[in-house]
NULOMAR-757380 format. One record per residue: residue in one letter; x, y, z of N, C-alpha, C in turn. Coordinates in Angstrom, 1 decimal. Atoms other than C-alpha are relative to their C-alpha. Layout:
N
+-----+--------+--------+--------+--------+--------+--------+--------+--------+--------+
| res |    nc1 |    nc2 |    nc3 |   cac1 |   cac2 |   cac3 |    cc1 |    cc2 |    cc3 |
+-----+--------+--------+--------+--------+--------+--------+--------+--------+--------+
|   A |      X |      Y |      Z |      X |      Y |      Z |      X |      Y |      Z |
...
+-----+--------+--------+--------+--------+--------+--------+--------+--------+--------+
***
This chain:
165
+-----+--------+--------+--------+--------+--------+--------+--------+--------+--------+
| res |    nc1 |    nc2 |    nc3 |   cac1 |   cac2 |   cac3 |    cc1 |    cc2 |    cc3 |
+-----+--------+--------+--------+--------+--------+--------+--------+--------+--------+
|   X |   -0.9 |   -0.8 |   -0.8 |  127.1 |  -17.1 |  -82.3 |    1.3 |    0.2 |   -0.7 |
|   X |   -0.7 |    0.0 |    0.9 |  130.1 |  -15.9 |  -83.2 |    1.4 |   -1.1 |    0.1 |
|   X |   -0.4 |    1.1 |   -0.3 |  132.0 |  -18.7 |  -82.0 |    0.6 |   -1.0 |   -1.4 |
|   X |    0.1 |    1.2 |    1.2 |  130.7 |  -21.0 |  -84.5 |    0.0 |    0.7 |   -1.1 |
|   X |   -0.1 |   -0.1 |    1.6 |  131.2 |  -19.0 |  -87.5 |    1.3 |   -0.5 |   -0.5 |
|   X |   -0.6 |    0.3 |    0.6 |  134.5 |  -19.6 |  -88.1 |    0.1 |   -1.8 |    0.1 |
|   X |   -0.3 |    1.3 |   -0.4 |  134.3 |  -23.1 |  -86.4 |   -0.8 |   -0.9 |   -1.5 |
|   X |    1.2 |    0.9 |    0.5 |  131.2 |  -24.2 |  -88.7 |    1.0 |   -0.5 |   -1.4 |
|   X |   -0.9 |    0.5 |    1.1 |  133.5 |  -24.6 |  -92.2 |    0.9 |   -1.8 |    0.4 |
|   X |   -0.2 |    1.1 |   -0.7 |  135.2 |  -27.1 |  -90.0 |   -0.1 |   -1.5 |   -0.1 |
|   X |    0.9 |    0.4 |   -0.2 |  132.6 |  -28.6 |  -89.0 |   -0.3 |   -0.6 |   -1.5 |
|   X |    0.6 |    0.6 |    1.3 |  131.2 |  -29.5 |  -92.3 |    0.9 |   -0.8 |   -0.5 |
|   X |   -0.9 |    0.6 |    0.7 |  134.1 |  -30.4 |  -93.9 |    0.4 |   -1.7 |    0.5 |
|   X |    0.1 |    1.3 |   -0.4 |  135.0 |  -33.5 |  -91.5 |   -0.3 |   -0.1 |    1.3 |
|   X |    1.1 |    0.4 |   -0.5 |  132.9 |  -33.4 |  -89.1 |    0.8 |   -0.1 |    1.6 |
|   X |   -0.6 |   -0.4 |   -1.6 |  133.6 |  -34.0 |  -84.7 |    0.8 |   -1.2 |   -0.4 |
|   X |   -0.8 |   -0.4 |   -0.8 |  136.2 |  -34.6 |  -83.2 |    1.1 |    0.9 |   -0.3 |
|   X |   -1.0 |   -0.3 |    0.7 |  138.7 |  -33.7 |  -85.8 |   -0.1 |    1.6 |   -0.7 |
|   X |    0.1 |   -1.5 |    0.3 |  137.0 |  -30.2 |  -86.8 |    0.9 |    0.9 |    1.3 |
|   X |   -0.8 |   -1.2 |   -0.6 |  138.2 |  -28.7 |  -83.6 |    1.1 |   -0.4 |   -0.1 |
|   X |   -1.3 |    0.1 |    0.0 |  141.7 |  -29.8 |  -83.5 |    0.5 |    0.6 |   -1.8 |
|   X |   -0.9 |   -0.5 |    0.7 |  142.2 |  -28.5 |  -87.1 |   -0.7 |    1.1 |   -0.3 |
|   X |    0.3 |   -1.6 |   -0.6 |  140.5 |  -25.3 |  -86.5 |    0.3 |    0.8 |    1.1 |
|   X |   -1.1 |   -0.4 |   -1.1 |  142.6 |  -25.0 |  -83.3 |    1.8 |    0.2 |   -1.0 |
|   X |   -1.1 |    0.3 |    1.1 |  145.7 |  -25.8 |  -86.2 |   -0.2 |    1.5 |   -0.6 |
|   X |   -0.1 |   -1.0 |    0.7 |  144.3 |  -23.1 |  -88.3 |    0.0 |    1.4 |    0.9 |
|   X |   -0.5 |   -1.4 |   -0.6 |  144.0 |  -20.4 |  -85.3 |    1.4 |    0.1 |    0.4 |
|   X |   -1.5 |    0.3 |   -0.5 |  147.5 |  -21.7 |  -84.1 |    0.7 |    1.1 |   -1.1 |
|   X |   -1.0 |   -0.3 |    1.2 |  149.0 |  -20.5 |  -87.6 |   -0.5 |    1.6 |   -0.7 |
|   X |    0.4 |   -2.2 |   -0.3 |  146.7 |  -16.6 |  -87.3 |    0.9 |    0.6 |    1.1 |
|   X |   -0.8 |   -0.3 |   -1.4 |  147.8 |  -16.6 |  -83.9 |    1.8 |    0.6 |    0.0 |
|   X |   -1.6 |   -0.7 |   -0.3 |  151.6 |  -17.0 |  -84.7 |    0.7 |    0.7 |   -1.0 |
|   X |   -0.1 |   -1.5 |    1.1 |  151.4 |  -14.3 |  -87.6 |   -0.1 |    1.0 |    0.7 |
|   X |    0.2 |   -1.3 |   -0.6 |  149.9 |  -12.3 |  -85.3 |    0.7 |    0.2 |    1.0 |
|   X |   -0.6 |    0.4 |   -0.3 |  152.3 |  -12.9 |  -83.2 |    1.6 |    0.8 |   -0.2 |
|   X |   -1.4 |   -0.4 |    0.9 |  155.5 |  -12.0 |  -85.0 |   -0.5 |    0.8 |   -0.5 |
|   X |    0.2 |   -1.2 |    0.3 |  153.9 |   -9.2 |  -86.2 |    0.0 |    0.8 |    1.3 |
|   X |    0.0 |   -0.6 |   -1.5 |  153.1 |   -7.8 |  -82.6 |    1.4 |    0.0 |    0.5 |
|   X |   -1.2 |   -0.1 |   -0.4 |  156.6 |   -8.8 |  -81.7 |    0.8 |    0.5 |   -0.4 |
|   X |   -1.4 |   -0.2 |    1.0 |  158.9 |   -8.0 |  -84.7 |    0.5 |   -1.3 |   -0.2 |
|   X |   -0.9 |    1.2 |   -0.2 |  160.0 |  -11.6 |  -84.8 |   -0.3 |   -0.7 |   -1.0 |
|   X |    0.6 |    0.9 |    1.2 |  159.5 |  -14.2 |  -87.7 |   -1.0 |   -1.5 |    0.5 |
|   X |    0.7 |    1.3 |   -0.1 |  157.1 |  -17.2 |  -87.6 |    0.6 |   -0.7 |    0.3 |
|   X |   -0.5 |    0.7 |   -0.5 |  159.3 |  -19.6 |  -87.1 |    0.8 |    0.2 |    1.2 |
|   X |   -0.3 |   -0.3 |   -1.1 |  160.7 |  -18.2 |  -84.1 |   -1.2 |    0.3 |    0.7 |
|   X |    0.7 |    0.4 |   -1.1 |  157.8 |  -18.0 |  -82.5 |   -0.8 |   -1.7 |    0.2 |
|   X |   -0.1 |    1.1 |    0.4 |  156.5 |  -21.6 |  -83.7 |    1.4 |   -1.2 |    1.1 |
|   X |   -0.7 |    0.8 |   -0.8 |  159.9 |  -22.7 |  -81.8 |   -0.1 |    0.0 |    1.2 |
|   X |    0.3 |   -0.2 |   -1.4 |  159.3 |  -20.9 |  -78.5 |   -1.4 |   -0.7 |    0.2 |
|   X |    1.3 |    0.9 |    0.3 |  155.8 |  -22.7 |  -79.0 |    0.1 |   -1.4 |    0.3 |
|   X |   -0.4 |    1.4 |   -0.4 |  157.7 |  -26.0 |  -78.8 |    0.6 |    0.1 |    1.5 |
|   X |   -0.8 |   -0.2 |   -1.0 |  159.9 |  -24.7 |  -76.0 |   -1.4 |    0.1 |    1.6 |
|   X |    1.5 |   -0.9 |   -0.9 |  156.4 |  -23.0 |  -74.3 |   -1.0 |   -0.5 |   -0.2 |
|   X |    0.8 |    0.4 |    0.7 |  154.0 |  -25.4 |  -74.8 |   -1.3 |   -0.2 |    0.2 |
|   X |    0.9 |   -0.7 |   -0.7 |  151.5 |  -23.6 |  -72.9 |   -0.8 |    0.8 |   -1.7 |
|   X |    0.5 |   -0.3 |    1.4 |  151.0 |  -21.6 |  -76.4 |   -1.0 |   -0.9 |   -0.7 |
|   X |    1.0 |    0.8 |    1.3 |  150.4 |  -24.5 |  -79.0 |   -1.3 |   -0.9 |    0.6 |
|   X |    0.9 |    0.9 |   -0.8 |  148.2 |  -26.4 |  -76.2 |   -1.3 |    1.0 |    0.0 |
|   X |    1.1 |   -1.2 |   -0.3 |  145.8 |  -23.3 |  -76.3 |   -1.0 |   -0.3 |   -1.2 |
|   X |    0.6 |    0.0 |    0.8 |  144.8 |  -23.9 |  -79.9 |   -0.6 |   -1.4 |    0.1 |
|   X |    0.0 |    1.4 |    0.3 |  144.4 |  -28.0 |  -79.4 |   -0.9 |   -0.7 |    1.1 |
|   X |    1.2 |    0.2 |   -0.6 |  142.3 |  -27.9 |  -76.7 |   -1.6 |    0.1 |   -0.5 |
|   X |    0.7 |    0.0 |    0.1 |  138.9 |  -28.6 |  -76.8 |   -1.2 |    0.8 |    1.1 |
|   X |    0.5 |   -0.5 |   -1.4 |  137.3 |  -26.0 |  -74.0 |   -0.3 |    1.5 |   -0.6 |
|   X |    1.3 |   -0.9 |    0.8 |  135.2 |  -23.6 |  -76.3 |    1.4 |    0.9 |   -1.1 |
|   X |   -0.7 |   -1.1 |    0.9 |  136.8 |  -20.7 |  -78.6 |    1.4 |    0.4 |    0.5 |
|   X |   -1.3 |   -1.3 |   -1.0 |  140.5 |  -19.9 |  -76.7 |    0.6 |    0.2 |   -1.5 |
|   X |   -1.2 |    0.0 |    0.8 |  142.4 |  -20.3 |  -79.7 |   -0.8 |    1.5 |   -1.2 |
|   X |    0.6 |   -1.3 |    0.7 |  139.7 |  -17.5 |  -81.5 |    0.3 |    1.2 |    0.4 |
|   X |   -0.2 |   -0.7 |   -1.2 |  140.1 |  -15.4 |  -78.2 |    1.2 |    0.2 |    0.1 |
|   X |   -1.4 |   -0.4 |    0.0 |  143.8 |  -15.4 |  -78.5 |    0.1 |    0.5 |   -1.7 |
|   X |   -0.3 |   -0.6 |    1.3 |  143.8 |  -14.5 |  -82.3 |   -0.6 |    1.7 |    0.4 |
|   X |    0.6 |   -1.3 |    0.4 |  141.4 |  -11.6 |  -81.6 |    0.8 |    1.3 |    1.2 |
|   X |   -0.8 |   -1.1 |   -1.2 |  143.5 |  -10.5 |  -78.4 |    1.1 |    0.6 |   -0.9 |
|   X |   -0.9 |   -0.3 |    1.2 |  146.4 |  -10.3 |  -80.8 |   -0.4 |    1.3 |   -0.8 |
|   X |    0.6 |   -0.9 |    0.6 |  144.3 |   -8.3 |  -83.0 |    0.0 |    1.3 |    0.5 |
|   X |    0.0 |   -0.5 |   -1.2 |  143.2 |   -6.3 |  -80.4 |    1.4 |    1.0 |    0.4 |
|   X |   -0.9 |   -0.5 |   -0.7 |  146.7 |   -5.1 |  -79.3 |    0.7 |    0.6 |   -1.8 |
|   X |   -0.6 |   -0.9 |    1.7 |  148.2 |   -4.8 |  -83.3 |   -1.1 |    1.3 |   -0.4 |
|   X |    0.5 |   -0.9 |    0.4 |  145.4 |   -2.3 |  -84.1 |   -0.1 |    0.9 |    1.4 |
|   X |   -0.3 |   -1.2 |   -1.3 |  146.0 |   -0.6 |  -80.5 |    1.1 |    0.9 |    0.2 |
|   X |   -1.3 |   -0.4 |    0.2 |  149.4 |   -0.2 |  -81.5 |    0.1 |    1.2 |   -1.1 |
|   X |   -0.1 |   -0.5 |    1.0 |  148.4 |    1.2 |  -85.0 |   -0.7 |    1.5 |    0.3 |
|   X |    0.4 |   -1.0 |   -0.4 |  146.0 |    4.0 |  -83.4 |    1.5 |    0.8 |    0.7 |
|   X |   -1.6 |   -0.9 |   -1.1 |  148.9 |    5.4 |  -81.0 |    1.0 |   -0.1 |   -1.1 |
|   X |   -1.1 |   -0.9 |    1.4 |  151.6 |    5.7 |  -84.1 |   -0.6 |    0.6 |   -1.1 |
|   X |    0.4 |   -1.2 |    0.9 |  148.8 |    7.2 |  -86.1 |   -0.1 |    1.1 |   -0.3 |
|   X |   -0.2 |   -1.6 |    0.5 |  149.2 |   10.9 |  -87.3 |   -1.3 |   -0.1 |    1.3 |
|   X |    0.9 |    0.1 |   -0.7 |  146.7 |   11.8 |  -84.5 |   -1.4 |    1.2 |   -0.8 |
|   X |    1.7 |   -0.8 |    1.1 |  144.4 |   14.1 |  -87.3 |   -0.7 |   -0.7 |   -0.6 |
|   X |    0.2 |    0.9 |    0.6 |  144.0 |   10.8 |  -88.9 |    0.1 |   -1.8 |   -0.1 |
|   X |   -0.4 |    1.5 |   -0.8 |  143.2 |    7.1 |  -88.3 |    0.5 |   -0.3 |    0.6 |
|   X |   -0.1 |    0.1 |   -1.7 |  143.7 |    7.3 |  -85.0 |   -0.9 |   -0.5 |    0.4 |
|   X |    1.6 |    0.6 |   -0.5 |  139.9 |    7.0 |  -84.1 |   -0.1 |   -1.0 |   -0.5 |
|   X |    0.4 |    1.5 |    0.6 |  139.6 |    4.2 |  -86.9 |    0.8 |   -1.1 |    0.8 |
|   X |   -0.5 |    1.2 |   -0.5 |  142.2 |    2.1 |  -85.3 |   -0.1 |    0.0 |    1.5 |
|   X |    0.9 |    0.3 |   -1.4 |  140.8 |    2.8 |  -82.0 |   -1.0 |   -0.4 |    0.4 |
|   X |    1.5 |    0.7 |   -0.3 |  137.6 |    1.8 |  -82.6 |    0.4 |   -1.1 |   -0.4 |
|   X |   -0.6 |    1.1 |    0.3 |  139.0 |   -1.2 |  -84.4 |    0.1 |   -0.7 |    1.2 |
|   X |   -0.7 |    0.2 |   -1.0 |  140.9 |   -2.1 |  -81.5 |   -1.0 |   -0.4 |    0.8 |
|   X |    1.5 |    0.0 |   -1.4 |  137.2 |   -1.5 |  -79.0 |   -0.6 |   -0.8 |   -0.5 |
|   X |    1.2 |    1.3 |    0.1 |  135.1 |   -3.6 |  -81.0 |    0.6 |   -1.2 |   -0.4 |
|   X |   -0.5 |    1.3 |    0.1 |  137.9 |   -6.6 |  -81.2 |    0.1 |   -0.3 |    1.1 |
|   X |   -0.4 |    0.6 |   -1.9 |  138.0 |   -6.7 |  -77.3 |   -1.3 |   -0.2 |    0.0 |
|   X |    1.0 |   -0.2 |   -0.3 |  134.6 |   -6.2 |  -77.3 |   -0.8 |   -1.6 |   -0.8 |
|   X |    0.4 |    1.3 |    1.2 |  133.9 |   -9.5 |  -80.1 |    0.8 |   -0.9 |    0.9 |
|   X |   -0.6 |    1.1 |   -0.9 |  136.8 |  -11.4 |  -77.6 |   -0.8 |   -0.2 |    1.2 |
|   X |    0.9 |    0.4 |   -1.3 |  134.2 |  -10.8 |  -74.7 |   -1.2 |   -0.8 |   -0.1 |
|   X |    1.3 |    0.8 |    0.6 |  131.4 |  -12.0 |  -76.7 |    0.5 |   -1.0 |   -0.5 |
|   X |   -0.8 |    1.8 |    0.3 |  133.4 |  -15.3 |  -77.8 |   -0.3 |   -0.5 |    1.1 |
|   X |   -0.5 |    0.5 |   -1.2 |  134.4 |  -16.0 |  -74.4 |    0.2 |    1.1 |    1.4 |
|   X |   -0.1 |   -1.1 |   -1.4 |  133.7 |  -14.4 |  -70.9 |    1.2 |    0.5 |    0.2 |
|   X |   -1.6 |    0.3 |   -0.9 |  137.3 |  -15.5 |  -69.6 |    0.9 |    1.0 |   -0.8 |
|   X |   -0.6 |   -1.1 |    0.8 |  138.6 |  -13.0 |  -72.1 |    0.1 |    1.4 |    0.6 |
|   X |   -0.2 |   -1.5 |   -1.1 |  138.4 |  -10.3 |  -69.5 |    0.7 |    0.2 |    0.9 |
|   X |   -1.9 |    0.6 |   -0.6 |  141.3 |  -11.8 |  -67.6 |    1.2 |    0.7 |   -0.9 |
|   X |   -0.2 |   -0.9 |    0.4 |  142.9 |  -10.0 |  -70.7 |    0.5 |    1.7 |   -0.4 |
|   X |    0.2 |   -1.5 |    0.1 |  141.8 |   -6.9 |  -70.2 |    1.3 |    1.0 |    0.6 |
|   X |   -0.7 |   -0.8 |   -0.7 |  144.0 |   -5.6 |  -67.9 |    1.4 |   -0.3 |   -0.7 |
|   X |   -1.4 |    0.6 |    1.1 |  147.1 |   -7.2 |  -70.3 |    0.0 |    1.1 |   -0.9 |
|   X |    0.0 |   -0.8 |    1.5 |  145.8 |   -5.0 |  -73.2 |    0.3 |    1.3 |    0.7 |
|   X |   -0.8 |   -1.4 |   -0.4 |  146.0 |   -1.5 |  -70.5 |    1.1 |    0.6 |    0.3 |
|   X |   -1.2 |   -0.4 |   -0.4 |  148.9 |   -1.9 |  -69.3 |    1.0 |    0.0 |   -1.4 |
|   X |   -1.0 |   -0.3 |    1.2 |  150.3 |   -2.3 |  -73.2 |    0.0 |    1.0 |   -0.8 |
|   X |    0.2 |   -1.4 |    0.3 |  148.4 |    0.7 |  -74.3 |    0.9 |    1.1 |    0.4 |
|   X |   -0.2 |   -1.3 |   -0.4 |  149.8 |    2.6 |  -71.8 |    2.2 |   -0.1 |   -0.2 |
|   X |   -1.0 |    0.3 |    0.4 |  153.4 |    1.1 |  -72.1 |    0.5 |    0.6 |   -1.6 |
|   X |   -0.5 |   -0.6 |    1.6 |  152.9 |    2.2 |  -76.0 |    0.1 |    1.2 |    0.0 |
|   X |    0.0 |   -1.7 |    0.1 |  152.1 |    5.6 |  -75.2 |    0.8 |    0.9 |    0.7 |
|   X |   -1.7 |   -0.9 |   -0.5 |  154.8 |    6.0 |  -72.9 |    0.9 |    0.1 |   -1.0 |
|   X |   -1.9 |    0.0 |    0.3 |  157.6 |    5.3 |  -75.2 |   -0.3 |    0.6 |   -1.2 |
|   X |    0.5 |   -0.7 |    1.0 |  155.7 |    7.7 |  -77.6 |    0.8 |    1.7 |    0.3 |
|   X |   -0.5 |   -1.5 |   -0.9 |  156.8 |   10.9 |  -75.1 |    0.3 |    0.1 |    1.2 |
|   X |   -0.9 |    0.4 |   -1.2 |  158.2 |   11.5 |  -72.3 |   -1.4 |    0.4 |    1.2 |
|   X |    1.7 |   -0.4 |   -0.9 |  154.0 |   12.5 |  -70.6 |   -0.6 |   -0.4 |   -0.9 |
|   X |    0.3 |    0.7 |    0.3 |  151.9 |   10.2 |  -70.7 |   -1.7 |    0.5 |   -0.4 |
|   X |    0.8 |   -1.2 |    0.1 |  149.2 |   13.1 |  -69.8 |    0.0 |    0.6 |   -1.5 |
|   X |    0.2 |   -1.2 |    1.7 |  150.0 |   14.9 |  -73.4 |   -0.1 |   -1.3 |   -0.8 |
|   X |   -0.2 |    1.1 |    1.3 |  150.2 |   11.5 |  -75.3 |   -1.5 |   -0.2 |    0.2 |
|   X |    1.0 |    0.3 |    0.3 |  146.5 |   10.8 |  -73.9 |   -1.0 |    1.7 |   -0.1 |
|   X |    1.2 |   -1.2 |    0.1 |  144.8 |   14.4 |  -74.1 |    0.3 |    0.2 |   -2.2 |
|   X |    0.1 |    0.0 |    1.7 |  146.4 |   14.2 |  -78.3 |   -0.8 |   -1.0 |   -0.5 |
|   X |    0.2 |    0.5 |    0.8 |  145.2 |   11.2 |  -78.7 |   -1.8 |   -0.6 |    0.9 |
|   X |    1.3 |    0.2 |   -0.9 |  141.6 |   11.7 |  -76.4 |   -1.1 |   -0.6 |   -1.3 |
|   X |    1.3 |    0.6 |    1.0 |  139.1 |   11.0 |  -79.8 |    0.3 |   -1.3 |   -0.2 |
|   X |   -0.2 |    1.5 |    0.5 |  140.9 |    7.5 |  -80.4 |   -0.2 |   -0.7 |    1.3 |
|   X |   -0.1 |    0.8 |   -1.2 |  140.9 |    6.6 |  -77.1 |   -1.7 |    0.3 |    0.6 |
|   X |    1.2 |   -0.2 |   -0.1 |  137.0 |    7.7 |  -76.8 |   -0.7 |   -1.1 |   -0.9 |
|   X |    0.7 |    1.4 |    1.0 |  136.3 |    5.4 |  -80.1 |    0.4 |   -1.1 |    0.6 |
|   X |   -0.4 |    1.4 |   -0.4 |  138.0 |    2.7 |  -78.8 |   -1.0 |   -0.5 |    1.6 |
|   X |    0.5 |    0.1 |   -1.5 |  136.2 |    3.0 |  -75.2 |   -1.5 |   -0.6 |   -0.6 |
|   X |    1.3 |   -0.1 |    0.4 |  132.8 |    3.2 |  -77.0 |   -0.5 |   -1.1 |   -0.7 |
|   X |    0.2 |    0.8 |    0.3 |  133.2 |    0.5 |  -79.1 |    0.2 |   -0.9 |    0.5 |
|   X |    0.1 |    1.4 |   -1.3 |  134.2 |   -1.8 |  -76.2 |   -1.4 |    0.0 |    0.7 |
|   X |    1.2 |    0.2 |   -1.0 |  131.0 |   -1.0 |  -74.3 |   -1.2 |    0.3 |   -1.0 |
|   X |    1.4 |    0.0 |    0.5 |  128.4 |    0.2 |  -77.0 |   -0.7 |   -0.9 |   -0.7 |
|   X |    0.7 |    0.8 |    0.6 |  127.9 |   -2.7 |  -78.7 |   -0.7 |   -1.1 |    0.8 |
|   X |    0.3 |    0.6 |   -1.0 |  127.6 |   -4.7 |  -75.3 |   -1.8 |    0.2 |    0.6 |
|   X |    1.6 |    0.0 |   -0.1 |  124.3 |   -2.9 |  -74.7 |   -1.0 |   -0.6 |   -0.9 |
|   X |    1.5 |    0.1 |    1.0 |  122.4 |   -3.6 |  -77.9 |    0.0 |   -1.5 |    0.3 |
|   X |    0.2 |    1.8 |    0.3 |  123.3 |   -7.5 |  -77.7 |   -0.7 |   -0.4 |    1.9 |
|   X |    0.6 |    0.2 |   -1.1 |  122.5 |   -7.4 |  -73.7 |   -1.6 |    0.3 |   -0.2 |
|   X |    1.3 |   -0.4 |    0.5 |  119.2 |   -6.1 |  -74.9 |   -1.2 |   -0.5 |   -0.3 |
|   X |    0.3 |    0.6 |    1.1 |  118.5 |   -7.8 |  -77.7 |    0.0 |   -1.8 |    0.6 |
|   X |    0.5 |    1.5 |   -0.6 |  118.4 |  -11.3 |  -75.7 |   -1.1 |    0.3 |    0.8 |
+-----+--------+--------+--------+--------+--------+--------+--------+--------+--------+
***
């Protein structure tokens, strides 16, 4: 599953209890890249709000299945949702909108509870695309093929794997 792919390295290396906690470590330190990129802010500023917020670093260091994967890929998720909507809209728009569908679509397949999410990621879409123009209407009829790929790849891959069990 895809879970355990990145976990299994881990895993091998030294073995339970200590694999998750430093493969919670290593998503911690994706996380707060992706992070400060999403925000504009530098690592170590978010790292300190982390100490401050300790709701954050507690997410990677639990032991209560993939969250700390599931927050890297939400991350993901919203930086390539960001990159579609400032894309020239003739050009890698669609790529980073399908991008974007099949990373939400890989955080649902991690982890159910990743759909609690969801409604986080539309309201930032739509938040991006406002402060693109002043209608929100013309920002999504330019940018209707990215916003089609991205739709398609949230739900088309959900069929073959519903299927396929």
């Amino acid at each position: 599953s895809l879970p355990a792919l990145p976990f299994y390295p881990f895993w091998r290396l030294v073995g339970d209890p200590v694999a998750a906690r430093l493969a919670g470590a290593c998503c911690f330190l994706l996380s707060t890249f992706l992070a400060g990129r999403l925000l504009g802010v530098r690592a170590p500023s978010i790292v300190i709000a982390s100490l401050v917020f300790p709701v954050w670093l507690v997410t990677f260091v639990v032991d209560e299945g993939p969250v700390g994967l599931s927050a890297a890929l939400l991350l993901l998720a919203l930086l390539a949702a960001r990159r579609a909507l400032r894309a020239p809209s003739n050009g890698g728009s669609a790529a980073w909108a399908a991008a974007a569908g099949l990373t939400l679509f890989l955080g649902l397949w991690t982890k159910l509870v990743f759909a609690w999410w969801l409604p986080a990621v539309a309201v930032f879409v739509l938040e991006e695309a406002r402060r693109q123009g002043p209608s929100l209407a013309a920002a999504a009829r330019r940018r209707l093929p990215a916003l089609v790929a991205g739709a398609a790849l949230l739900v088309a891959p959900r069929e073959k794997v519903v299927h396929a069990r």
